[in-house]
VEXBASE-217548 format. One line per field, with one value per residue: chain; residue in three letters; z, x, y negated of N, C-alpha, C in turn. Coordinates in pm, 1 decimal. Atoms other than C-alpha are relative to their C-alpha. Layout:
% residues N
fike: [A/...];
drendo: [Ala/...];
n.z: [Z/...];
n.x: [X/...];
n.y: [Y/...];
ca.z: [Z/...];
ca.x: [X/...];
ca.y: [Y/...];
c.z: [Z/...];
c.x: [X/...];
c.y: [Y/...];
END
This chain:
% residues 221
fike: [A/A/A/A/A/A/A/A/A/A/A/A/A/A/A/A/A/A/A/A/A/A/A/A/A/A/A/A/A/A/A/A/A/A/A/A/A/A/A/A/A/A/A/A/A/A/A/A/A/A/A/A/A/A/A/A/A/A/A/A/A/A/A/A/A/A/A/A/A/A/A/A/A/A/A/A/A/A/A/A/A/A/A/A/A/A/A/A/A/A/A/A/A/A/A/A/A/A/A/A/A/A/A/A/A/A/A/A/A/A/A/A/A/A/A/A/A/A/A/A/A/A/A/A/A/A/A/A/A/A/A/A/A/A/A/A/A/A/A/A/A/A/A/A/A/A/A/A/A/A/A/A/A/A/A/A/A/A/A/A/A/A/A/A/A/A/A/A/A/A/A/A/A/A/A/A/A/A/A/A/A/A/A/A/A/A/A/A/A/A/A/A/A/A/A/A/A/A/A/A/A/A/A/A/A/A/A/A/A/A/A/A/A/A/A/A/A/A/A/A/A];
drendo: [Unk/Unk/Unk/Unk/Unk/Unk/Unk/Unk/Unk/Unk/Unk/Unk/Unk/Unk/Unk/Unk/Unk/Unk/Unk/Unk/Unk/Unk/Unk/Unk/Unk/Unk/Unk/Unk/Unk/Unk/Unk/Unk/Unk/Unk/Unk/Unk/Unk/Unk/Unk/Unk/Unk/Unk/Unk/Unk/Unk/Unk/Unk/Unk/Unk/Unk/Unk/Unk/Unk/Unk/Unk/Unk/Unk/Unk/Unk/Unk/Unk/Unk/Unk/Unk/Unk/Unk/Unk/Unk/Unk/Unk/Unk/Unk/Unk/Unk/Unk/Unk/Unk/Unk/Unk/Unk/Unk/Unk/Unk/Unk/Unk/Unk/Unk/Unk/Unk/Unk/Unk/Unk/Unk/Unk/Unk/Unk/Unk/Unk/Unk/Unk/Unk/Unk/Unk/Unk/Unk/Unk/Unk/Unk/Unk/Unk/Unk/Unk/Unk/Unk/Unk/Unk/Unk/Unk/Unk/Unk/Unk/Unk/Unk/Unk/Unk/Unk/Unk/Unk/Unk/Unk/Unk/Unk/Unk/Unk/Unk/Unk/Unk/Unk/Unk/Unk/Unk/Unk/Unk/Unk/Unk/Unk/Unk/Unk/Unk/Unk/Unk/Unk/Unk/Unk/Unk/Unk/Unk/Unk/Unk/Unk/Unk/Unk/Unk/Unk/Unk/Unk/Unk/Unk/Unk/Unk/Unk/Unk/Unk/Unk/Unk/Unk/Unk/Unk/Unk/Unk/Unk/Unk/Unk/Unk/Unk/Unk/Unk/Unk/Unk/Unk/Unk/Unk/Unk/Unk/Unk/Unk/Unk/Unk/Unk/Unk/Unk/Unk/Unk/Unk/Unk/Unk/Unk/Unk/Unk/Unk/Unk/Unk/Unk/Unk/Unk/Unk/Unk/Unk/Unk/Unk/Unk];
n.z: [-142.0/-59.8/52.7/-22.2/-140.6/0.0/36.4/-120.4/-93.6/63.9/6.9/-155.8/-15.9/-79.8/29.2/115.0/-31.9/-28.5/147.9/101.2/-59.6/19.3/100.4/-4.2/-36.7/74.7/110.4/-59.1/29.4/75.6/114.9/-16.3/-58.3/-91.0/-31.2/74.8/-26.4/113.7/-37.6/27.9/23.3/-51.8/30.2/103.4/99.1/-17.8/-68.3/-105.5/-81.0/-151.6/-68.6/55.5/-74.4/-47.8/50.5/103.5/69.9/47.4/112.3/136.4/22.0/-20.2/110.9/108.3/-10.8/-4.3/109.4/76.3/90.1/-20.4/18.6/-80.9/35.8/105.5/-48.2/-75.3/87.3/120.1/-26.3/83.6/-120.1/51.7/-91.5/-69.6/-64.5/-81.9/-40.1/29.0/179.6/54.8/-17.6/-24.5/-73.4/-66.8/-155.2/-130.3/-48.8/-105.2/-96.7/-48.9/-21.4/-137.8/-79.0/5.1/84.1/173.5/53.4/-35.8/60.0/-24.7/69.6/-17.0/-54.6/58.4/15.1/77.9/120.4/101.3/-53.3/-78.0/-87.4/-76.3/-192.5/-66.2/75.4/-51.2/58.9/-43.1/42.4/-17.0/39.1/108.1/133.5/99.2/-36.9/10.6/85.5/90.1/-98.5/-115.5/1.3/-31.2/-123.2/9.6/60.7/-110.8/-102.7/47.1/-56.2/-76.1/-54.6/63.0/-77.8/-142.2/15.1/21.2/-99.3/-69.7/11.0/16.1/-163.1/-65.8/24.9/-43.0/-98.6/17.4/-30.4/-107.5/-90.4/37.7/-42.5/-92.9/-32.5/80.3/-56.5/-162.9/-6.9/-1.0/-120.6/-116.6/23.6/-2.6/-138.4/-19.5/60.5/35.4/172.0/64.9/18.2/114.7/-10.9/-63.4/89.3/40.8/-16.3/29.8/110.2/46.2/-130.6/26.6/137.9/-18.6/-13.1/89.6/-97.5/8.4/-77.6/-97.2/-93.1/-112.2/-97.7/-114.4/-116.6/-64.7/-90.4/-99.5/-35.3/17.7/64.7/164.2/31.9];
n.x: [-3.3/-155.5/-57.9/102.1/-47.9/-66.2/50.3/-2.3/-122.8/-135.9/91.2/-52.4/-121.2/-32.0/-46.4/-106.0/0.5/119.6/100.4/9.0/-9.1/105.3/-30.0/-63.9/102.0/177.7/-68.1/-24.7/122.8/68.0/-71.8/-103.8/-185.2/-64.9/-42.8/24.5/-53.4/54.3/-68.8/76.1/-105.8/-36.5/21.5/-98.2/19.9/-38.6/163.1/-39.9/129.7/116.4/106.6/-3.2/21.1/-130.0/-148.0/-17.5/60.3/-145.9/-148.7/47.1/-43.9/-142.1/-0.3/50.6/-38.9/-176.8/-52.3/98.0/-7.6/166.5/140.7/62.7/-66.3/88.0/144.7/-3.4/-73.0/88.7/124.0/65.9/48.9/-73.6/-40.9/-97.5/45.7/-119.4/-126.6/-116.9/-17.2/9.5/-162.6/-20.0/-108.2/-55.2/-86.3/80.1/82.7/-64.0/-25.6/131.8/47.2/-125.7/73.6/99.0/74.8/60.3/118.2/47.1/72.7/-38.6/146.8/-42.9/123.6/6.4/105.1/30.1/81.7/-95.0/-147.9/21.8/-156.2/7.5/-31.8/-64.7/76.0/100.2/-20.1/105.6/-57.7/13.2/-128.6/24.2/13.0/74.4/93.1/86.0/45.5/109.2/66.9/-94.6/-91.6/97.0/-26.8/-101.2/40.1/104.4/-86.3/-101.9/46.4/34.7/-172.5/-92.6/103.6/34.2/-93.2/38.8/54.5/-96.5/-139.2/37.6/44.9/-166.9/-54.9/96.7/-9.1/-133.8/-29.7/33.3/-138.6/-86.0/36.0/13.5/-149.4/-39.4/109.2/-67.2/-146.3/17.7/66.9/-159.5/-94.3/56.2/37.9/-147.5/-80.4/94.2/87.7/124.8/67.6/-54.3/-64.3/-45.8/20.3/-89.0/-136.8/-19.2/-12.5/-161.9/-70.8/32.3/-131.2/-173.1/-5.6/70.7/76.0/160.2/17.6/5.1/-114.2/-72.9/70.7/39.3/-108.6/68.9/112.5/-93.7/-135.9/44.8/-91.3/21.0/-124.4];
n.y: [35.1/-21.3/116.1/82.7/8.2/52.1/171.1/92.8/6.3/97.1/182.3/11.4/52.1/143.1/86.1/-110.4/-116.9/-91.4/-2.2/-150.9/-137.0/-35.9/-6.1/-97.5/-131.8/-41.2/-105.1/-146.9/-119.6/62.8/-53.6/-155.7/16.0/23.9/133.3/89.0/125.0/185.3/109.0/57.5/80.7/122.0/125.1/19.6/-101.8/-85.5/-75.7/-55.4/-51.4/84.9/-113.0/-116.1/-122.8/-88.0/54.7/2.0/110.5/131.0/-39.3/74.1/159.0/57.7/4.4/98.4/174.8/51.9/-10.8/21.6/-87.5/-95.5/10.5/108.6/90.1/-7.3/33.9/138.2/95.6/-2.5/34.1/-101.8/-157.5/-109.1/-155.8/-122.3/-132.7/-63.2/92.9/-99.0/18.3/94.8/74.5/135.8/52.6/-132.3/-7.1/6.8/-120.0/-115.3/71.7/8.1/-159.8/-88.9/30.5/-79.9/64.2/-18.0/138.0/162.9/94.3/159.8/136.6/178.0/94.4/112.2/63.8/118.3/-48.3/-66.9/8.7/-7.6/13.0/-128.3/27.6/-121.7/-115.5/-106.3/-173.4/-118.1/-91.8/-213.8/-63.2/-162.7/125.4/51.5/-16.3/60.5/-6.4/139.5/66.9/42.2/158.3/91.8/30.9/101.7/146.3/121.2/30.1/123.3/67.1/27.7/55.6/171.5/129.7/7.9/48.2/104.3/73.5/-10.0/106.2/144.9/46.5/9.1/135.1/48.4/-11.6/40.4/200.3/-2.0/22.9/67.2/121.1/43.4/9.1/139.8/79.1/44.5/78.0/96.3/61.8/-36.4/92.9/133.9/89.4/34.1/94.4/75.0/24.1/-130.5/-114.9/-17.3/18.2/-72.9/-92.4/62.0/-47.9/-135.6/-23.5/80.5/-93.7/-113.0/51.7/-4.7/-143.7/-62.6/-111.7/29.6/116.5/-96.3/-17.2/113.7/51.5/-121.2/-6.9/129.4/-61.3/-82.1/44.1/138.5/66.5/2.9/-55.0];
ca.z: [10624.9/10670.2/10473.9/10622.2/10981.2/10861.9/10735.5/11111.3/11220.9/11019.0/11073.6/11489.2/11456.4/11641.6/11402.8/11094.9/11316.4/11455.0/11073.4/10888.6/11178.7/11147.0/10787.4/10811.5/11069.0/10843.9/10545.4/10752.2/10792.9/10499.6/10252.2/10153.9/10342.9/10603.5/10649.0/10566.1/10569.7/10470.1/10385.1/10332.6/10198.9/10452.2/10449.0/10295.3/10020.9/10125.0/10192.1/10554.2/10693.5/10901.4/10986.6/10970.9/11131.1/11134.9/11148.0/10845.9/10659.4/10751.7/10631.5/10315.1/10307.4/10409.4/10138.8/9875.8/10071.1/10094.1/9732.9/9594.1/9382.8/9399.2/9382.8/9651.8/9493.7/9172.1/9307.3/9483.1/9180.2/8872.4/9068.5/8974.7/9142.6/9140.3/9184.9/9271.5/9215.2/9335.2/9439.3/9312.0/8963.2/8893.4/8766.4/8749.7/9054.4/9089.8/9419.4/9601.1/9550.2/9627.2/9905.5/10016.5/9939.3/10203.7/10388.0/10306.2/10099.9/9769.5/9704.0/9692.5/9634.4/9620.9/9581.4/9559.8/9814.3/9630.7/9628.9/9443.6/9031.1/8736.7/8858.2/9128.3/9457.8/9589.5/9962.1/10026.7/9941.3/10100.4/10063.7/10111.3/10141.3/10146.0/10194.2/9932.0/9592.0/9326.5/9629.4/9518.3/9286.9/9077.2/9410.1/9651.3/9422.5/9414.1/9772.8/9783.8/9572.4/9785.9/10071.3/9927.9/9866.6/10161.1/10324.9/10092.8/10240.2/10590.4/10550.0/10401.6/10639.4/10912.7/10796.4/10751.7/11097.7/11206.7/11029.9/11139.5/11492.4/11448.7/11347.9/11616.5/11844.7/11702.2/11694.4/12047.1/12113.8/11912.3/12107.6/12462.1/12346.0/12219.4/12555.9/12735.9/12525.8/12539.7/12931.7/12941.0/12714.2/12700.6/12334.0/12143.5/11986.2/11635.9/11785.9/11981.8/11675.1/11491.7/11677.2/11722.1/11345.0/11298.2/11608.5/11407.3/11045.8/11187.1/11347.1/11055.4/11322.0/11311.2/11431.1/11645.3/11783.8/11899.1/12056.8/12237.5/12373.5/12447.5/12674.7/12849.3/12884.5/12868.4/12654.0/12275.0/12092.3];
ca.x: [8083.1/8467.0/8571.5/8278.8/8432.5/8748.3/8633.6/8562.7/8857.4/9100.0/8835.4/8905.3/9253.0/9431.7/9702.2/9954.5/10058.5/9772.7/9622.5/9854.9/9891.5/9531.0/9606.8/9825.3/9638.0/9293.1/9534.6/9639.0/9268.9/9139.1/9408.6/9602.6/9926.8/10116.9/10304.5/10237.2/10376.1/10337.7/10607.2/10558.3/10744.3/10884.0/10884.5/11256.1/11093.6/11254.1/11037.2/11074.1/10893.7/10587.8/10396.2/10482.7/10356.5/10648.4/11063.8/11063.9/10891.6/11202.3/11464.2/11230.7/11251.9/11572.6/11665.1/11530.9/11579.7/11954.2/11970.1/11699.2/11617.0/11277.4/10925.0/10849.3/11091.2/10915.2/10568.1/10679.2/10816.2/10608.3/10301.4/10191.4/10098.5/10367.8/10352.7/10602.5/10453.0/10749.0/11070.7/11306.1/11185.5/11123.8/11430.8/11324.2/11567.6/11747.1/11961.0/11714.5/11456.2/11705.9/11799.0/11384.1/11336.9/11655.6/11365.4/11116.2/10917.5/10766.6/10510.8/10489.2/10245.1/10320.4/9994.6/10092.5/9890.1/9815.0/9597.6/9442.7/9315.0/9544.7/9856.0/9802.6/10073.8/10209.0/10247.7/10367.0/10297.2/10092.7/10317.1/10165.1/10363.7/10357.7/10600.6/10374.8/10423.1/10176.5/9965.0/9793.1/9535.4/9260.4/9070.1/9342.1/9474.8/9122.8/9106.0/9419.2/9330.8/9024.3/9219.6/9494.6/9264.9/9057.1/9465.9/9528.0/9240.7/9254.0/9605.0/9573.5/9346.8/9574.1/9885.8/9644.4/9514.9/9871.8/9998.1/9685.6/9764.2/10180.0/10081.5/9827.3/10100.7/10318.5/10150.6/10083.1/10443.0/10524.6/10229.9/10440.4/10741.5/10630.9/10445.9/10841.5/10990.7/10701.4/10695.6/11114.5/11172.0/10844.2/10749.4/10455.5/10343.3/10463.2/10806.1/10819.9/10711.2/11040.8/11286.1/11217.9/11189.8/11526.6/11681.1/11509.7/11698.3/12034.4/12040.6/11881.5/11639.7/11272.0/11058.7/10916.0/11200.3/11346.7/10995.7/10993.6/11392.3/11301.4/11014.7/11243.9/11548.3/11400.3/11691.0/11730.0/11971.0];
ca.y: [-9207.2/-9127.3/-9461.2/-9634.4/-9547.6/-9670.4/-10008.4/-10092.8/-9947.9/-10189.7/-10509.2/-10404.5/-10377.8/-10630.4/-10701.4/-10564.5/-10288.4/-10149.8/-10207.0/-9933.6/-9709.5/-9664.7/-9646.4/-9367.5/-9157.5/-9190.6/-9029.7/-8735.6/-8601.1/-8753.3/-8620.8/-8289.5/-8424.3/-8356.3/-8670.7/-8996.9/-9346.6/-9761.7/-9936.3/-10285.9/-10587.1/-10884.9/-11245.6/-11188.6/-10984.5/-10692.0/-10358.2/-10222.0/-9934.2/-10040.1/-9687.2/-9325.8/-8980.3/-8792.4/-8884.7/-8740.2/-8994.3/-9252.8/-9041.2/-9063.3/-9397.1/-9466.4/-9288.5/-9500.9/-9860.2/-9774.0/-9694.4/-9879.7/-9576.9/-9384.1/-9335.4/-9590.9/-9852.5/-9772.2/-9826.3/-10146.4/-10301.3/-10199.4/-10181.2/-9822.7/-9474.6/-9232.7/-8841.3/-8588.8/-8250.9/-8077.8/-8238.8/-7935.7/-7983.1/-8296.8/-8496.0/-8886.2/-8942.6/-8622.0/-8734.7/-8799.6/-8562.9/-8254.8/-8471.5/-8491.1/-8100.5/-8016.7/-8190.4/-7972.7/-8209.8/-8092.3/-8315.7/-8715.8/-8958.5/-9324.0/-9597.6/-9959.5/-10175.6/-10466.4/-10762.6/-11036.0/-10974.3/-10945.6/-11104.9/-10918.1/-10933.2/-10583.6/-10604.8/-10251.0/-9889.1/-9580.7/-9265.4/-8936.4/-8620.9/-8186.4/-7955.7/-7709.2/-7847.5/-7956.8/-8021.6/-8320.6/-8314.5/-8559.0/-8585.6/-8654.6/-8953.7/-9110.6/-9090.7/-9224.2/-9541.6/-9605.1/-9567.0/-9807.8/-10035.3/-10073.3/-10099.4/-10406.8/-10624.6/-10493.3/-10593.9/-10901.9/-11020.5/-10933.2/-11126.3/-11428.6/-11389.7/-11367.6/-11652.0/-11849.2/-11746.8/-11878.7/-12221.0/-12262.6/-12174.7/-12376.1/-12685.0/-12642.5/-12561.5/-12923.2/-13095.7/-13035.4/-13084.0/-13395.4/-13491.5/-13392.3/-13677.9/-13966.3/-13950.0/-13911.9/-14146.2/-14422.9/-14350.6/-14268.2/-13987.7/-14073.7/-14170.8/-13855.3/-13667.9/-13813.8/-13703.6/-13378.9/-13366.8/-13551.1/-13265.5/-12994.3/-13119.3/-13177.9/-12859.3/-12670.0/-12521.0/-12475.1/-12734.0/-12463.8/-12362.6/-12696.2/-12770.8/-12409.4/-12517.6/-12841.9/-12681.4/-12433.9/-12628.0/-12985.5/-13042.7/-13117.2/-12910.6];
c.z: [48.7/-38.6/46.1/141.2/0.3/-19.6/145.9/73.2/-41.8/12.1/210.4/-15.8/49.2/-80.2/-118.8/39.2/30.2/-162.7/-55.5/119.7/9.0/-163.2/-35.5/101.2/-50.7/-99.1/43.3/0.9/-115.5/-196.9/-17.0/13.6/79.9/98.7/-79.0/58.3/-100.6/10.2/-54.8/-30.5/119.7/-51.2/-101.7/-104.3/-4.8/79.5/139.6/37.5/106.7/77.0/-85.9/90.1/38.0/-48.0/-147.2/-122.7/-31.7/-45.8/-158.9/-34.0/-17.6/-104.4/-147.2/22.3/-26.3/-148.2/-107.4/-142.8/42.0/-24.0/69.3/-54.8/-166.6/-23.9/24.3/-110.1/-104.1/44.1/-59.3/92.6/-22.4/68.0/-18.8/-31.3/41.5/-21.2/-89.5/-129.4/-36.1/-20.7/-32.3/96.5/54.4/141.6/66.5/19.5/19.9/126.7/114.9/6.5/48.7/93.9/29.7/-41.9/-111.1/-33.2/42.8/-68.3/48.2/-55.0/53.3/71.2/-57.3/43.5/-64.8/-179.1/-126.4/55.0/176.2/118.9/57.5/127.3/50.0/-68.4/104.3/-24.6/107.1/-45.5/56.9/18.0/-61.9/-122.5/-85.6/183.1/20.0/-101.3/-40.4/144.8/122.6/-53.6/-4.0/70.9/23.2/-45.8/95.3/153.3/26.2/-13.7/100.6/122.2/-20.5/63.0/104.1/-11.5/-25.8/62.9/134.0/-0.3/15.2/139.8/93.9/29.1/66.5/160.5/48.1/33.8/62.7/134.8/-15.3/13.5/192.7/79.4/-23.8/115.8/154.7/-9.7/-22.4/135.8/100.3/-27.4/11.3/139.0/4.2/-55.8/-58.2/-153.8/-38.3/-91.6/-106.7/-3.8/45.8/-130.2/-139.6/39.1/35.1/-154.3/-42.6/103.3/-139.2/-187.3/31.2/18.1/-80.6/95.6/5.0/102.6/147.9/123.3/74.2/72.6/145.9/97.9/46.9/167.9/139.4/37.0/61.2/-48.6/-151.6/-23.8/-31.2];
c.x: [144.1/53.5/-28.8/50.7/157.3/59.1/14.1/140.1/109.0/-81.2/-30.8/105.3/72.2/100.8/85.9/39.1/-54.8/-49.7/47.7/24.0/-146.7/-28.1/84.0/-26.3/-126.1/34.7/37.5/-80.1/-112.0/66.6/72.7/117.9/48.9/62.6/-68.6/72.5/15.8/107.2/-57.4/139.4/-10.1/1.3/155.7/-14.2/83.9/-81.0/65.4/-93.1/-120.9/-69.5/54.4/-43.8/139.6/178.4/32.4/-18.9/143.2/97.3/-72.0/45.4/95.4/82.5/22.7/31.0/121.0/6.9/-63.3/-26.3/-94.3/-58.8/-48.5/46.0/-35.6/-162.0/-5.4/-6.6/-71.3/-152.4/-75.7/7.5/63.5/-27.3/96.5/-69.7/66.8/109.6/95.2/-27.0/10.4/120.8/-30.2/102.9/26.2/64.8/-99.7/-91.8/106.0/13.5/-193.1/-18.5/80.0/-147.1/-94.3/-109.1/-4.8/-71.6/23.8/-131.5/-12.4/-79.1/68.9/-108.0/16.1/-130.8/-30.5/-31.4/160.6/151.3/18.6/151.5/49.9/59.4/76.2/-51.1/-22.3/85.7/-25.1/113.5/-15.1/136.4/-68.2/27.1/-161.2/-128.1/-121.5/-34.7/-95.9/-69.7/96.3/59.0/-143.2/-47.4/67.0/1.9/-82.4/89.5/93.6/-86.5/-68.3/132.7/7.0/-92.2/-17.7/104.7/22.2/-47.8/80.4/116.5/-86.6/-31.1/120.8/89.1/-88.9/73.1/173.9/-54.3/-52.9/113.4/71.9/6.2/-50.3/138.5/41.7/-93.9/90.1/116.6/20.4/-68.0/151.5/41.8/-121.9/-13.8/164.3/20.0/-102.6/-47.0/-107.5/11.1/109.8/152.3/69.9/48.3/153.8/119.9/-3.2/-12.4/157.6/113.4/-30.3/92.6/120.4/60.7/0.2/-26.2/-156.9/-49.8/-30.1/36.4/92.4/-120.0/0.4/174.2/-22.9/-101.0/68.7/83.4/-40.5/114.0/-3.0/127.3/98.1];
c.y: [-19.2/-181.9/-120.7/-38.7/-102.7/-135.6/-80.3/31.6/-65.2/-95.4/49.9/16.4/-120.3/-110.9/67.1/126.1/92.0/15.2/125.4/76.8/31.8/116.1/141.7/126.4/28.2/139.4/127.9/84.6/-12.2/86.3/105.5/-43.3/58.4/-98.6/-141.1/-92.3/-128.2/-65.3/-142.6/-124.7/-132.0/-84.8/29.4/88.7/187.8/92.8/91.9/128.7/-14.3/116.8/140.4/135.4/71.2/-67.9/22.6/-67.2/-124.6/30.4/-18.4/-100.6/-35.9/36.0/-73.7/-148.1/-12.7/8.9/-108.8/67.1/87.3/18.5/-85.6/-110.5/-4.0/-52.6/-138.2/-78.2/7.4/-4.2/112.1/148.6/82.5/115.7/85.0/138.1/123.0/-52.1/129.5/32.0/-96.7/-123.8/-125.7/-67.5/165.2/32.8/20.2/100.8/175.9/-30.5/12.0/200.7/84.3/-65.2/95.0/-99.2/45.7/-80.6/-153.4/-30.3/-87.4/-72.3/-114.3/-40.0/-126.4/-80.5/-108.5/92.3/50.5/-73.9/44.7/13.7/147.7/-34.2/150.1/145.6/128.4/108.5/117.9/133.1/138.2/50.7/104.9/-109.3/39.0/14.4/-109.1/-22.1/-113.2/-32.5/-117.7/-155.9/-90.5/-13.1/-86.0/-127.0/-39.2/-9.6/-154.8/-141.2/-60.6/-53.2/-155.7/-89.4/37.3/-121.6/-170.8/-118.1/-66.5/-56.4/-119.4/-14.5/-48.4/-151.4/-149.5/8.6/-117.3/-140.0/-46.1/-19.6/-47.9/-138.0/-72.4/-63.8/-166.4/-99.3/3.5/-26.1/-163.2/-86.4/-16.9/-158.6/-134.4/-11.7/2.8/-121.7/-190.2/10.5/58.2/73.3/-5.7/18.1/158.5/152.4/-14.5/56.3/109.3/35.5/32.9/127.2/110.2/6.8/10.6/101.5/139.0/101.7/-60.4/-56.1/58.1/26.6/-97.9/-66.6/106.1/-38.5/-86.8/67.7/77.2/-52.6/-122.3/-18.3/3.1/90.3/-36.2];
END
């Protein structure tokens, strides 16, 4: 029932953000954590934090983005489920985890959100953390997986709706900017559609964006 509830609550979500902060308050009463948090990779392939319960979570992170050196930057990149079962033993990245257990973190656990089949894409990762150690066990990481997945295709969805939504707006954006220049200037459509191209090239500025100044300014750039 718990997973079942959470299904609708990432297919109502409104949009990527609402998606993992859902995502990250399900894991709180769902899993033996404390904290949790999603980072996730950007259009410039670079992974940002998107959702976390507590500050502590971003010093996590931050952590690891500044160094690129971790368990999350491990997860991201090989595409694989790392655990932690106490930070003050475990020496795979020694800086950091002393550095996490001045935090009062003992425990991680880092699930890749991925999607698609065998070449599959990782979009971001799910980490889950304690300050008891060894405090996640065989159940908690196959939680965690279903979790992760049901993430990767809210997710998923949610960027597409997104992007979907952009070029919509975009083309409308283009559609009045083009209406600015065929009553200023007598041309049609195709003509109008031309030189905001040829504006948006010279410039090296999105088409977008020289229909949205156009709009506001009525001027070309």
């Amino acid at each position: 029932m718990a997973f079942a509830r959470l299904a609708v609550e990432l297919h109502d979500a409104s949009g990527v953000d609402e998606t993992v902060d859902a995502v990250v308050q399900f894991a709180l009463h769902a899993l033996n954590c404390t904290y949790a948090g999603v980072a996730l990779y950007s259009r410039g392939s670079q992974a940002e934090i998107a959702a976390i319960t507590d500050p502590v979570v971003a010093e996590v992170y931050d952590l690891q983005l500044t160094s690129e050196c971790g368990p999350l930057v491990t997860a991201l990149r090989e595409r694989t489920t790392v655990l932690i079962r106490d930070t003050t033993t475990d020496d795979r990245w020694p800086e950091w985890a002393a550095k996490v257990a001045a935090l009062g973190v003992r425990s991680v656990l880092d699930v890749p959100l991925a999607t698609g089949g065998g070449n599959r894409s990782t979009v971001g990762v799910l980490g889950l953390y304690s300050p008891s150690p060894d405090a996640f066990g065989p159940d908690d990481e196959a939680i965690a997986h279903i979790l992760a997945r049901h993430a990767s295709v809210a997710l998923a969805s949610a960027r597409h709706e997104e992007s979907m939504a952009q070029a919509v707006d975009a083309r409308k954006l283009v559609g009045q900017a083009m209406g600015i220049l065929m009553e200023r200037f007598d041309v049609d459509g195709d003509r109008a559609f031309a030189i905001l191209k040829r504006y948006s090239q010279d410039t090296n500025t999105k088409l977008r964006d020289v229909a949205q100044q156009l709009i506001d300014t009525r001027k070309l750039p």
